[in-house]
TORDRENSE-147316 format. One record per atom (N, C-alpha, C, O, CB): x, y, z negated; residue in three letters. Coordinates in steps of 0.1 Angstrom, whole numbers, plus 5000, padded with zeros to 4 digits. Glycine has a CB too. Layout:
<seros>
XYZala ...
</seros>
This chain:
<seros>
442406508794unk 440906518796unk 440606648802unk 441206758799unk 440106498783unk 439606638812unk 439406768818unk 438506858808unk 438006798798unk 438806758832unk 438207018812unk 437707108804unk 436207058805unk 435707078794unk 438107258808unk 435607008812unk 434206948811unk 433806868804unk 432806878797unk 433906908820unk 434706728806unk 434506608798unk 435006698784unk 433906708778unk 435306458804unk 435706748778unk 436006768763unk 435106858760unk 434806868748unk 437506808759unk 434406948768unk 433007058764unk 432006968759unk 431506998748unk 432307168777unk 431406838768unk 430506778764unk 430906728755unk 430706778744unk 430006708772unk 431606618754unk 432106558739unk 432106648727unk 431806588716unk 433606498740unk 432606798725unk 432206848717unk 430906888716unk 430406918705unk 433006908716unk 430206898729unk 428806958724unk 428206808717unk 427506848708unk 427607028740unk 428106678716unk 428106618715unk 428106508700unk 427506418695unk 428606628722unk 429106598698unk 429806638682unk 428906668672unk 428506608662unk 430706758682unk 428606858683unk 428006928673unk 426306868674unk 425506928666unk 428307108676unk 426006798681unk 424906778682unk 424406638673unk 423206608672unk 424706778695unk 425006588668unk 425506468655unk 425806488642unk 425506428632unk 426706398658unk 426406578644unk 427006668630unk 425906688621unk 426006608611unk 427506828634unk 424606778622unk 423706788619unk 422306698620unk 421206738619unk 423706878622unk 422706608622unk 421906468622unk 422806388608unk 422406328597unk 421906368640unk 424106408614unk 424906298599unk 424806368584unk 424606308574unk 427006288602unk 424906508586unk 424606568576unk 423406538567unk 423306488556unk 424506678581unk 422406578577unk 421306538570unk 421006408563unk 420306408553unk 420506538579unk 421706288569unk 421506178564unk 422306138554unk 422206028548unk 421406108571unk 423006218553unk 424206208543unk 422906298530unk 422306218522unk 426006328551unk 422806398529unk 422006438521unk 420906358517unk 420706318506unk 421806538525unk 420306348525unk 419406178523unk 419506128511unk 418806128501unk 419906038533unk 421006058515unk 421405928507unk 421906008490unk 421305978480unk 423005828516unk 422606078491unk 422506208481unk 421406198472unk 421506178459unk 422306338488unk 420506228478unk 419506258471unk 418306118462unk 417606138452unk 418806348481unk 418505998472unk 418205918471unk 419005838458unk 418505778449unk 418205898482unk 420505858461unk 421205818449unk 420905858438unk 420505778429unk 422205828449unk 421005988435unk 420906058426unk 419306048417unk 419206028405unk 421306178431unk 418406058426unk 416905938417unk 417305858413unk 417505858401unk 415605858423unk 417705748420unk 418105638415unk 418605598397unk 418205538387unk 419205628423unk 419805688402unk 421105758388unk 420305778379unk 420405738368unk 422005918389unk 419005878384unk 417905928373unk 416805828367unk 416005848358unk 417006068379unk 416905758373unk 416405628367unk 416605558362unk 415905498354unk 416005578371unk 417605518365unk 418405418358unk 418705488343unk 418605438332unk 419805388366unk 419405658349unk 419105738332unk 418005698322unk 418205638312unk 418805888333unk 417105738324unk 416205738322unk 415405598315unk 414805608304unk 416005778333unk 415505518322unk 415505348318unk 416605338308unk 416305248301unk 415805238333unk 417605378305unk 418805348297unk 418005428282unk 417805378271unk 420405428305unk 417805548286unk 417605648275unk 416005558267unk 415905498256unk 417305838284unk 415005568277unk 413905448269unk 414405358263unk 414305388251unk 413005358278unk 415105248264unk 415505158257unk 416205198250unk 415905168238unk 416005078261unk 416905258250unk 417805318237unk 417305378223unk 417805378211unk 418605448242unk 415705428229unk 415205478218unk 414405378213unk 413905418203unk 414505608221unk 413905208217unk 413405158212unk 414105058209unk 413304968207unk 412605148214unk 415105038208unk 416204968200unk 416505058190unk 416904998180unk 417504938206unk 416505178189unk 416605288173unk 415305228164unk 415605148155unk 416205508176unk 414305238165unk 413005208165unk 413105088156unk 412705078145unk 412305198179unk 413704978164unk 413504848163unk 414604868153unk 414404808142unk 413504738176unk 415704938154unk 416804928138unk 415704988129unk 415004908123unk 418705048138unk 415405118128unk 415105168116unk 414105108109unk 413905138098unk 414705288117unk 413404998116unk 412204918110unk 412504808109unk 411804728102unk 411004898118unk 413804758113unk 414604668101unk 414904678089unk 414604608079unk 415604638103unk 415704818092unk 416304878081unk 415104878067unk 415304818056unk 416905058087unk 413904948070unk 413104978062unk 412604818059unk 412504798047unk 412105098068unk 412504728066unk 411504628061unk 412704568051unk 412204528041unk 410704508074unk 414304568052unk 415004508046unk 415204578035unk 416104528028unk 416004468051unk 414604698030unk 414504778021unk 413604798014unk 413804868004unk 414704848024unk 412404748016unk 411104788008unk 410504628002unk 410804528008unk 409704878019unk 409804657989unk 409204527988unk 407804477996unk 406804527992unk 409104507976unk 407604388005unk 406804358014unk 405104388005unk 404104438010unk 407204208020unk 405204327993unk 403304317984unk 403504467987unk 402904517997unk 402804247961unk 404404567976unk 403604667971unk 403904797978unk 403504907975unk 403804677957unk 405004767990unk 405204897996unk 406504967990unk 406805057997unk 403904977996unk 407204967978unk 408005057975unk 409304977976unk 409404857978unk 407605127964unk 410505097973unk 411904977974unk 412104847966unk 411404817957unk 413205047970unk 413004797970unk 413004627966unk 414304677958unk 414904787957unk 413304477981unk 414504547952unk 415604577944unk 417004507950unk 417704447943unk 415204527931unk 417104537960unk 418304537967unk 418704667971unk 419804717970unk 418204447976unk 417504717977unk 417804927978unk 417804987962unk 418505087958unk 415805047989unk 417004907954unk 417405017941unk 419204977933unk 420005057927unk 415904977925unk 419404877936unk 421004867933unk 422104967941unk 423105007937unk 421404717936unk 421604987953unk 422305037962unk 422205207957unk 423005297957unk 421804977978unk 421305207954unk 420905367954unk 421605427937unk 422405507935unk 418705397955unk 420805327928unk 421405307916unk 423305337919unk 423805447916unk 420905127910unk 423605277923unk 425405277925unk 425705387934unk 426805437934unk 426105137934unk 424805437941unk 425305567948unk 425105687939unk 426005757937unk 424505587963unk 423805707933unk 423805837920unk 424905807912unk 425605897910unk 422305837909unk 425305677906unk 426505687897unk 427805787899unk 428405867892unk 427005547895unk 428005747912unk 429205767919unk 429005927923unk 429906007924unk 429505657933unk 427605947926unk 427306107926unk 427806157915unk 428706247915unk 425806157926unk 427306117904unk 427406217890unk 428606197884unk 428906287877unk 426306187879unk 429306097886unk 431106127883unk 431406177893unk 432306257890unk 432205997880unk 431106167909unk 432006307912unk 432106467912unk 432906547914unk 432206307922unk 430306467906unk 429906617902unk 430806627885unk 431406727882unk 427806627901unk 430706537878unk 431406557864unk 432906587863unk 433706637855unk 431106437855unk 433106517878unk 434906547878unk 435306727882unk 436306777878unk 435906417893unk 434306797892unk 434406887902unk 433207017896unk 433007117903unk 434106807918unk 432406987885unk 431607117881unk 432007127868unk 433007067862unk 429807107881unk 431207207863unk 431507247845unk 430607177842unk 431107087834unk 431207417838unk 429007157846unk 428207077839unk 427906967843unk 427306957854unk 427307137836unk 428206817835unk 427606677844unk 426406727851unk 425906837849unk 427006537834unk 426006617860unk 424806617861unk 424006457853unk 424506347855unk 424606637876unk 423206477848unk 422406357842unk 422306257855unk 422706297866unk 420706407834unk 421706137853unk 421206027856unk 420205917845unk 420605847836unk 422405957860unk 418905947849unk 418205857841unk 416805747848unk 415905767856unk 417705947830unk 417405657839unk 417005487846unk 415605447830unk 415505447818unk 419205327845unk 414805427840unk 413305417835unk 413105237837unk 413105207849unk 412105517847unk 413005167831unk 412704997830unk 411405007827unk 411205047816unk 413504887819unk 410004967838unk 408904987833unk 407904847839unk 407504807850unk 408505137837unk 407704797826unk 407004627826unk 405404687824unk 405104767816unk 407604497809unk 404304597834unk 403504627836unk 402704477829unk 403004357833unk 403504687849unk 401604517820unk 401104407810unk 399704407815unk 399004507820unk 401204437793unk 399304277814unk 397604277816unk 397304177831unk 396304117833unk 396804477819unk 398204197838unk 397604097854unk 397203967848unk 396103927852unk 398804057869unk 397803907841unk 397003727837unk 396003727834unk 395303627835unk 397403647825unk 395503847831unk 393903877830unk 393303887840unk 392203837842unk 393503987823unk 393803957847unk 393104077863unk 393103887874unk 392003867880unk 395304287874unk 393903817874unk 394403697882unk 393003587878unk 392303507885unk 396303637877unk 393103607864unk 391803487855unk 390803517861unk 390103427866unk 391503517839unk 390503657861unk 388903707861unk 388803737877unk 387803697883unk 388403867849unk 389803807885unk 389403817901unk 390503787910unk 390803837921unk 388903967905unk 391003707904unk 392003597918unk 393103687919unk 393203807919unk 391203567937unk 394003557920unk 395503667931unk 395503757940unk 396403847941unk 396403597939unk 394603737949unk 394403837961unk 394403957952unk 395404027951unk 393003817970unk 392803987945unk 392504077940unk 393904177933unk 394204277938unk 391504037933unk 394604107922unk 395404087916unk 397004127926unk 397904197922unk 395103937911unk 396904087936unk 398104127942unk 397504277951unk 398304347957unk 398803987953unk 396304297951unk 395904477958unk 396004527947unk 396604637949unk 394404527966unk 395604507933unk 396104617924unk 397404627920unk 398004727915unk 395404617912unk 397904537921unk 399604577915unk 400004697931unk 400504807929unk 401204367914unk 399804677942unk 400404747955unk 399504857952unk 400104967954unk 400304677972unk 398004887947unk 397405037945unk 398505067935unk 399205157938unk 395805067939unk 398705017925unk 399305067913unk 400805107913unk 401405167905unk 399104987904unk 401305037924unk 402305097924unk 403005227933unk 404105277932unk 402905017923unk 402005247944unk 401305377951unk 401205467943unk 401805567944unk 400005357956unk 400505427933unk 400005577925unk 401205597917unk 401805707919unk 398605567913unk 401905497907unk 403205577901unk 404705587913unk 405805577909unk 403705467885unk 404405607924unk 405505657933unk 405105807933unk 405905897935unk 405605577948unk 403605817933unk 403105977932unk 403406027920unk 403206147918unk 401405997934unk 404005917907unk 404306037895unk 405506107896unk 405506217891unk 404405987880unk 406206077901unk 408206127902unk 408106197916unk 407306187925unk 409805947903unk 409206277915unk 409606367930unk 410006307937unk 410306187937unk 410406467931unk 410206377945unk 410606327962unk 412106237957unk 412406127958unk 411006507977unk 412706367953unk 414206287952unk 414206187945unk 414806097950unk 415506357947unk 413706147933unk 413606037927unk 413505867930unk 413505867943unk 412806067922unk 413505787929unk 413605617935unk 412905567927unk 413205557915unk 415105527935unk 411405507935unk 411005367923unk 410805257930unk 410505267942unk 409605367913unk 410905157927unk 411005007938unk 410904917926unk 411104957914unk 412804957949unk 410504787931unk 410204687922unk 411504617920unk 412304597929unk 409104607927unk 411604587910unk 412804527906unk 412204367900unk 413204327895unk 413904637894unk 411604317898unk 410704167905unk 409404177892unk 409204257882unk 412103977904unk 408604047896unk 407504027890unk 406704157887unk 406604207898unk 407803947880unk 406304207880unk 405104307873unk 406104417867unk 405704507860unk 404004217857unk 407504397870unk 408504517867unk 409004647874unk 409504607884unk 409504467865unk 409204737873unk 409504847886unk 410704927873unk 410704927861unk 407604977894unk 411504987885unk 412505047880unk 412805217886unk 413005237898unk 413504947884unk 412705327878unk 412605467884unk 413905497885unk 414305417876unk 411805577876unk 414805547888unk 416205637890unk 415705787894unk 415005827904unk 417405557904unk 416305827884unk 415705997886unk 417106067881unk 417406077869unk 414006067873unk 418006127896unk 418806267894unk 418706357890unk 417806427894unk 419106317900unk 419806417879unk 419606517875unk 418306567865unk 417706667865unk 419706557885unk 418406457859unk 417006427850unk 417806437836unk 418906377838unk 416006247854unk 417806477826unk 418006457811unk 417106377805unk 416006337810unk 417906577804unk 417706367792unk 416906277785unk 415006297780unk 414106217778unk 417806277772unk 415106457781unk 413506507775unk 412606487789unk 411406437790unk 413506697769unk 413306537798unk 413106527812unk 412406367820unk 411606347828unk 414606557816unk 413106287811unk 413006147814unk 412406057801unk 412405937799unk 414506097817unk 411806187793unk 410806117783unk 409206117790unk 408406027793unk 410706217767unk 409206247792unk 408106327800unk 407706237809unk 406506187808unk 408506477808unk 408706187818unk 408306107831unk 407805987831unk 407205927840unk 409306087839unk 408405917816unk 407805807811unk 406405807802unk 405605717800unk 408805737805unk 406405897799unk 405105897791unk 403805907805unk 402805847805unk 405206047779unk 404105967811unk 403306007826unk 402805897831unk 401605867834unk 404106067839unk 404405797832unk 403505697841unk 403205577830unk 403105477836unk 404305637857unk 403105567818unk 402605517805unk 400805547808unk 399805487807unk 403405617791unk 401105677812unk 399305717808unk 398805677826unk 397905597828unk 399005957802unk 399305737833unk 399105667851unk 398305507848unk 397205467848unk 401405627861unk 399505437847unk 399105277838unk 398005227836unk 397205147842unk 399505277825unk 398005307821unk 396705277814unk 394705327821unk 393605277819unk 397105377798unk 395305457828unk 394005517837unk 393705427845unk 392505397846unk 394105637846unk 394905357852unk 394305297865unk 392505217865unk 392005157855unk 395505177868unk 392005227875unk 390805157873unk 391205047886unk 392205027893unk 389205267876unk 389704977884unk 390004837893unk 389604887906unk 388804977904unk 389004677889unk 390004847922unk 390504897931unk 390004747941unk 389704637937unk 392104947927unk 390004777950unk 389204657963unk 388204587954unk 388404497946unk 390504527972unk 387304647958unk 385704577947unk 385604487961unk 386404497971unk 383804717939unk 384504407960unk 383804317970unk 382404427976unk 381904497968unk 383304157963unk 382004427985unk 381004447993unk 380004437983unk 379804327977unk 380804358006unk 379104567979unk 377904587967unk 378404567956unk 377604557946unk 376604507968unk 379504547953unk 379604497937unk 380104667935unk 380804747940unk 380904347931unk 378704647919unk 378704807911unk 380104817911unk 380904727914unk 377904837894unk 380404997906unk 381505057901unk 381105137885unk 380405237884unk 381805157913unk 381805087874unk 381305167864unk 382705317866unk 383805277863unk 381205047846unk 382705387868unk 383105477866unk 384405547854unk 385405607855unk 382005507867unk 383805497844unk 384405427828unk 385405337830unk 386205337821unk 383305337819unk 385605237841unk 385905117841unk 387405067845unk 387905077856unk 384905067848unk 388005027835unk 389705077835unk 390104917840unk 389304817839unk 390605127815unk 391004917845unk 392104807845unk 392104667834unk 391904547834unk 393604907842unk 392504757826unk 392904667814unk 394904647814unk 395404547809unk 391804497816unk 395504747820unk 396804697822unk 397304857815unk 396804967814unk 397304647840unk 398304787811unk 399304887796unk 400704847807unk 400804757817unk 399504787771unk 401804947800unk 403004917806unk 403904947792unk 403504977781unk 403304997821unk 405004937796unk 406004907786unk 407104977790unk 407704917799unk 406404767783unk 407605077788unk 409105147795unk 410205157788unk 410005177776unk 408905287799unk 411405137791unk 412505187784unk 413305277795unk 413505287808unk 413305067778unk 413905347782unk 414205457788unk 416205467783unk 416805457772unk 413005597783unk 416605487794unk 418305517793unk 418805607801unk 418505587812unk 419105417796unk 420005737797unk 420305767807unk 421705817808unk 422205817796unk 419505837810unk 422505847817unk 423905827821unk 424206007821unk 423606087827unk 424205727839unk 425506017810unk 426505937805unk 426105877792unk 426705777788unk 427706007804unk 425005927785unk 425405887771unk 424805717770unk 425205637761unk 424506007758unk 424205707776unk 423905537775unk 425005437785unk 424805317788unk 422105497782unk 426105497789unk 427005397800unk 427605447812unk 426905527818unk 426405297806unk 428405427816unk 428605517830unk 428505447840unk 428405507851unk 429805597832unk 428605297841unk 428705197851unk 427005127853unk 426405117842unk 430005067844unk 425805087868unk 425105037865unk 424704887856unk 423604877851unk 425005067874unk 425504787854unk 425004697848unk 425204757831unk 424304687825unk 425804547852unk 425604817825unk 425904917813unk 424104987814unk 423204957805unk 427605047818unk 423805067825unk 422605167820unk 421305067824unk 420205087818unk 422505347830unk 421404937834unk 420404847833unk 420504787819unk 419404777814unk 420504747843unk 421304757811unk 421304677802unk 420604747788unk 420004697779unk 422604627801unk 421004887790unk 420504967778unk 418704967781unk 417904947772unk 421205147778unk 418404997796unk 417005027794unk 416204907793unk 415004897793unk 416505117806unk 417204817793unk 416004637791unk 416004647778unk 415004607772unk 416704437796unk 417004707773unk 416904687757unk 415604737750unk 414804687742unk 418204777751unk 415804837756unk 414704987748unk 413404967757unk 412405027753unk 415505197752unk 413404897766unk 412104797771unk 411804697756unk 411004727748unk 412704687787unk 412204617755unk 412104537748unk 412104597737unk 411804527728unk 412804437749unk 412204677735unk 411804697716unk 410304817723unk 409704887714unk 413804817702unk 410004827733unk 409104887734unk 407704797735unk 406604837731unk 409404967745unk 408104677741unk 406704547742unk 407104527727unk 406204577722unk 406904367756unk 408104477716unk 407504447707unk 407204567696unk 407304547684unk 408204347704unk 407004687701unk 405804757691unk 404604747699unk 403504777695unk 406004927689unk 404804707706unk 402804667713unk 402804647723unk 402304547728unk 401404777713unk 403704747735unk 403304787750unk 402704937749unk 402605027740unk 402104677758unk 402404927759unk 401905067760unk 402405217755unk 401705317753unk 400805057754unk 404105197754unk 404405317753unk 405805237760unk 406005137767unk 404305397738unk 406705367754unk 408205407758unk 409205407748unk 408705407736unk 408305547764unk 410705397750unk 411205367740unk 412405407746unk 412605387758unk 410905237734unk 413505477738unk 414605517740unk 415905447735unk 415805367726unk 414505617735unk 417305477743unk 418205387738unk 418205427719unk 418305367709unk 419705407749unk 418105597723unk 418305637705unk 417305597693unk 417305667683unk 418405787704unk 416705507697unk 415605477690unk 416205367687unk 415505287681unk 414305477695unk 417305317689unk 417405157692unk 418605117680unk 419205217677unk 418005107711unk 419004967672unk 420104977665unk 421205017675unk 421004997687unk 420404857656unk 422105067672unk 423505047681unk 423904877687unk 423604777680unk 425005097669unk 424504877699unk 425004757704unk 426304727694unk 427104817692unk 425504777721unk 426404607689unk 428504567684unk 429004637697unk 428504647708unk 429204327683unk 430404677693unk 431204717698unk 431604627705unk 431704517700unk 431804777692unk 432004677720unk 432704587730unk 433804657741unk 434304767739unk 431504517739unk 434004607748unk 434604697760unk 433804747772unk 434204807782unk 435704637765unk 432304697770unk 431304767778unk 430704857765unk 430504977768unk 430004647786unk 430604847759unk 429604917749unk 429905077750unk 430905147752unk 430004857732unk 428405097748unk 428005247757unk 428305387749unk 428805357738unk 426205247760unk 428305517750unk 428505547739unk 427405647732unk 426305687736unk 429805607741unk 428205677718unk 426905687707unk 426005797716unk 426305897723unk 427605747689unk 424505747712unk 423405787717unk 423205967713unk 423405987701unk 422305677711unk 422906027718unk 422206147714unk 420706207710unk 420006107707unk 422206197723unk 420306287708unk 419106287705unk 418006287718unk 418006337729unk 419006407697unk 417306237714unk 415706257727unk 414606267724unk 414206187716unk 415306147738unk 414006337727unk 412606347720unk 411106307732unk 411606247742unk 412506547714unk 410506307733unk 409706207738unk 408606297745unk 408606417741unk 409206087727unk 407606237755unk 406706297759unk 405706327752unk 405606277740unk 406406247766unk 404706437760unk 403706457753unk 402806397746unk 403206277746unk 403306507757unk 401506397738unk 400306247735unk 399406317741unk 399806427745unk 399806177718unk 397906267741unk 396906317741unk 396906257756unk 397406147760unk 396906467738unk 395806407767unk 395906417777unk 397006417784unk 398206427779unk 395406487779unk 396506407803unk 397706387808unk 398706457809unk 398306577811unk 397706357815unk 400206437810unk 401206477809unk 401706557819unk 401306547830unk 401706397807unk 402606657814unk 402806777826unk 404006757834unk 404906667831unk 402906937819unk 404006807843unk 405006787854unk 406506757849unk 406706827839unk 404906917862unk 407406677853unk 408306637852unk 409406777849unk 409406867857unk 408406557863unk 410006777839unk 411306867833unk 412406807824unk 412306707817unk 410606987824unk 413606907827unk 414506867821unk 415006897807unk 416106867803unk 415106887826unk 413906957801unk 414607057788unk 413307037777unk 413507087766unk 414907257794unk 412106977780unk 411506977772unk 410606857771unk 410206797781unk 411007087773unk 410306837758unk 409806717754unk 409306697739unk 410206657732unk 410706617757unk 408606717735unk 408006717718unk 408006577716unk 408006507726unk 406206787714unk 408106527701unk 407906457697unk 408706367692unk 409906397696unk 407506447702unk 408706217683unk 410306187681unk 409606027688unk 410505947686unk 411206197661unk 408705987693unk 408605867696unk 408105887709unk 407705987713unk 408005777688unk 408005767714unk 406905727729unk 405705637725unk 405205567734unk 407805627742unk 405105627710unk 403905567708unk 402805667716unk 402605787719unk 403705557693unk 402205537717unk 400405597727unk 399705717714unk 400005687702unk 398605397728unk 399205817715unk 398405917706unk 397305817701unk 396405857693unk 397806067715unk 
</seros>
């Protein structure tokens, strides 16, 4: 090729070069939105598929009437503190407690007679709102079925877990009636009419396995509805179980919440008294 024809063809070149370039960068840039969109679109969805889990998670966890856990999360949680506090008892100097509150709520056949199930199914969900406000954060209460709720409180002792029942004993009994109808008075005075019934058990000295510390606090439930209701009742209040190969071991002392007015903040070390009768 002569020196002419190969000067043009290269000028030719360079005169393309910077046209291909450009369009090359173009597409570059064009891809790369793209990329960022498609990012972008990936990352949105991603976060409402989290969304859409965690609001499974929670709806397959809570009880739908009253808002707090069901008793499928309190088994689960129940079995996870156990397994806490034997691995803290194997690896510290001092256990840590575990105590399980069984608390039966009396009086709705009344509340259902006089203002319907509706009514009747908004005060059990106020009421059980307000005793999720008696216990701390770390603590667990969920309904464990009908008019029954169940507390799990870590690191709670026995006086500790007198206190907490006497609280929501008196919580209980305050409640007043709650979604009135449009103009219907409010007496001020004007209570519920609902008592509750608690038993109280707690790990190790009532069992170390959960069907062992459920079984103690139904117990000490039940001897708590038949002194009336309206109070609390301890495993050590209770005769001993016959001996078995679940059978729990011998009870300790507990002394019980305060009477009177209401009860003071949740503790581990202190508790007057030798029963959970109402003052």
């Amino acid at each position: 090729m002569s020196t002419p024809l190969l000067l043009q063809a290269l000028a030719a070149l360079g005169a393309a070069a910077p046209a291909a370039a450009g369009v090359l960068a173009l597409r570059r840039r064009r891809d790369g939105a793209e990329r960022g969109g498609r990012e972008a679109e990936l990352l949105a969805k991603l976060a409402e598929l989290t969304a859409e889990r965690d609001e499974l998670v929670r709806t397959a966890s809570c009880d739908p009437l009253t808002g707090v856990w069901n008793y499928r999360h309190l088994q689960l949680t129940l079995d996870r503190e156990i397994e806490r506090a034997r691995r803290a008892e194997a690896t510290a100097i001092d256990p840590r407690p575990l105590a399980v509150l069984m608390i039966e709520v009396a009086g709705f056949d009344a509340v259902v007679a006089e203002h319907g199930r509706a009514r009747a199914n908004a005060m059990l969900r106020d009421l059980a709102q307000r005793l999720a406000m008696e216990i701390r954060g770390c603590d667990t209460l969920g309904r464990y079925g009908g008019e029954e709720f169940l507390a799990l409180l870590p690191d709670t002792g026995p006086e500790g877990a007198a206190q907490v029942a006497e609280r929501l004993c008196w919580s209980v009994r305050r409640h007043r009636l709650t979604d009135r109808h449009p103009g219907e008075s409010a007496d001020p005075g004007e209570r519920s009419g609902l008592t509750a019934s608690v038993g109280l058990a707690v790990l190790p000295r009532d069992g170390a396995h959960s069907a062992v510390l459920l079984r103690a606090a139904d117990r000490a439930l039940a001897a708590a509805r038949a002194a009336g209701g309206d109070r609390w009742r301890s495993t050590e209040q209770l005769p001993p179980e016959p001996a078995g190969p679940d059978a729990s071991p011998a009870p300790g002392k507990v002394s019980s919440g305060p009477g009177g007015g209401p009860p003071t903040p949740h503790a581990t070390t202190v508790g007057p008294g030798p029963t959970g009768d109402r003052p």
